[in-house]
C-alpha positions in Angstrom: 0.0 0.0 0.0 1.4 3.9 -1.3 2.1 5.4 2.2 3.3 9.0 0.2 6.6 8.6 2.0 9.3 8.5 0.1 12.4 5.9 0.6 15.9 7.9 1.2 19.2 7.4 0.3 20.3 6.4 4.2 17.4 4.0 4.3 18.1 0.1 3.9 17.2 -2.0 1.2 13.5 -4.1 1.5 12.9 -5.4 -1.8 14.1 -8.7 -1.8 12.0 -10.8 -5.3 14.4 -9.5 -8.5 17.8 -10.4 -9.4 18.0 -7.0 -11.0 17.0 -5.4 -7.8 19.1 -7.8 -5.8 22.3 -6.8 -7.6 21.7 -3.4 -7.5 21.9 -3.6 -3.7 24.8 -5.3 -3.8 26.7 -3.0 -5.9 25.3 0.2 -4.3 26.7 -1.5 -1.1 30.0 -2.0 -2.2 30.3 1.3 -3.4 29.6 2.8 -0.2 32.9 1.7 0.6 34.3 4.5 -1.9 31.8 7.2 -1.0 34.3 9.8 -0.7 35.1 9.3 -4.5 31.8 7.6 -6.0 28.4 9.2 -6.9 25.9 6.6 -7.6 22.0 7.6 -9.5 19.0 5.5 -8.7 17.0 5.8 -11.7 13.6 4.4 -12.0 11.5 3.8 -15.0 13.6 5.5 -17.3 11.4 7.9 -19.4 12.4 9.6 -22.6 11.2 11.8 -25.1 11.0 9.5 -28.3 7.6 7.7 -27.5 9.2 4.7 -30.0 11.8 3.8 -28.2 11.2 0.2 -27.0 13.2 0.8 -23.9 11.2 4.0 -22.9 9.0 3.3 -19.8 6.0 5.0 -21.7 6.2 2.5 -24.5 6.6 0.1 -22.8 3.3 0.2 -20.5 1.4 1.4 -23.6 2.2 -1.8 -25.3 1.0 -3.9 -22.2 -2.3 -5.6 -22.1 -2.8 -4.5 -18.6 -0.9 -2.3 -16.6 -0.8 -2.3 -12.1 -2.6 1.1 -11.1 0.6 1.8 -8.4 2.3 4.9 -7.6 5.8 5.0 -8.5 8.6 7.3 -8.7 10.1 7.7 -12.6 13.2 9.0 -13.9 12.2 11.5 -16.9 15.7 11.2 -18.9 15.7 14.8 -20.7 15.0 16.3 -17.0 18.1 14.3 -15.0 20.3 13.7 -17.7 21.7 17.2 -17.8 21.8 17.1 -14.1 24.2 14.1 -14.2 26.7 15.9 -16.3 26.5 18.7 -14.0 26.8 16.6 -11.0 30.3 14.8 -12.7 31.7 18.1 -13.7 31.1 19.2 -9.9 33.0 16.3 -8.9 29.8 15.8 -6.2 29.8 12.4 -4.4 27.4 10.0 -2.8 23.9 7.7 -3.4 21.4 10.4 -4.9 17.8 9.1 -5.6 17.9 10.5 -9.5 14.3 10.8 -10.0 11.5 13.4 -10.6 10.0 14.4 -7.5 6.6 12.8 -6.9 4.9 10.3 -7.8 2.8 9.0 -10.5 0.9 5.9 -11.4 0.8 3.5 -14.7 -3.3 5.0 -14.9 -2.2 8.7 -14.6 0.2 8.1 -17.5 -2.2 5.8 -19.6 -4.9 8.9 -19.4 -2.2 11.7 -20.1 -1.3 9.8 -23.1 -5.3 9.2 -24.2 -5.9 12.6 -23.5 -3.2 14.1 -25.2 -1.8 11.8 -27.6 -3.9 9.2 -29.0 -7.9 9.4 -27.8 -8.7 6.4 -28.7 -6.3 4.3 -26.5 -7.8 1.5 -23.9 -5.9 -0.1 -21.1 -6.9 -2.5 -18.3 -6.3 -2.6 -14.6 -4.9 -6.4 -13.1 -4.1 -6.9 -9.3 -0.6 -7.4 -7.9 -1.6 -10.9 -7.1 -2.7 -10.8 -11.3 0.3 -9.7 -12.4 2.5 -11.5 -10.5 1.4 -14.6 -12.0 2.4 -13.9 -15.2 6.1 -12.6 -14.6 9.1 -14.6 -13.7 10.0 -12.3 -11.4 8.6 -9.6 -9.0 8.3 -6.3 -9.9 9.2 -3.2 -6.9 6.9 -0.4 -6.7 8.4 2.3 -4.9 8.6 6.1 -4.0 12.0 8.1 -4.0 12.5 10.6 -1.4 14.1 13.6 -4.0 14.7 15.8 -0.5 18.8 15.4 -0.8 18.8 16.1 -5.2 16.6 18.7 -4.4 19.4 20.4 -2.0 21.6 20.6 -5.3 19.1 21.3 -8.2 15.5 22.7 -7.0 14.1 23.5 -10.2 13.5 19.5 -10.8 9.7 19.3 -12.8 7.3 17.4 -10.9 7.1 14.2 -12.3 3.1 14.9 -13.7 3.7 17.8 -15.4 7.4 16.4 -16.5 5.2 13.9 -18.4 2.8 15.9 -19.5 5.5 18.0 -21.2 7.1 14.6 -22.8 3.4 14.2 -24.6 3.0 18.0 -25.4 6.0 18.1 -26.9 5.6 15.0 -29.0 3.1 16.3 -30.9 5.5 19.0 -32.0 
């Protein structure tokens, strides 16, 4: 269940189900060891502005069958990326959730995208229990905590209107 509290940087690791997410941990904790000269990004559903890519999150959910109505944090690429660069030349150091701040659910993007995009797009809602049925491995839903970035670069987009601006600027 969404408790609208974000996970930080200092917090420790509770998703236990993915390979992916397991190795993750396992890096991020072995960089820790190297703080002093590592910066490490947790991106999350990377999101970019070409609405073909196959590996943008946006395509991807608009290509499922039925999509988990769960809030999640993203990363909106075009936002961050610049960020990153920044953060590199700046030589700054540390674990840095790298997404936008906020929240926003697979529904919220699915009506963005019928509202703005294509008006004629359907989805369907399944269950947790639904979904995981079908996958060979679980899936983490999760909030970011942005309060640290946020420190460094407060002019971050929310990540609603970050994605609204993705499908405004689409149609360009």
């Amino acid at each position: 269940m969404y408790s609208g509290i974000g996970f930080k940087e200092e917090e420790e690791f509770n998703y236990f189900e993915s390979h992916y997410s397991v190795t993750k941990q396992m890096v991020e904790k072995l960089t820790k060891h190297y703080e002093s000269n590592t910066l490490t990004l947790r991106l999350r559903m990377p999101i970019s502005e070409n609405l073909n890519e196959p590996r943008n999150f946006i395509t991807k959910i608009i290509n499922y069958e039925r999509v988990v109505n769960i809030p999640n944090s993203c990363t909106v690429l075009p936002d961050l990326l610049p960020i990153a660069i920044d953060m590199s030349i700046k030589q700054i150091k540390g674990v840095y959730n790298f997404v936008n701040p906020g929240v926003i659910s697979h529904n919220e993007i699915l009506d963005l995208y019928t509202l703005l995009i294509n008006p004629n797009f359907k989805y369907q809602n399944f269950t947790e229990i639904e979904q995981s049925k079908i996958l060979k491995c679980g899936r983490s839903n999760n909030h970011l905590d942005t309060t640290k970035l946020e420190s460094l670069y407060p002019t971050i987009p929310n990540i609603k209107k970050s994605i609204e601006n993705i499908f405004l600027n689409s149609k360009k």
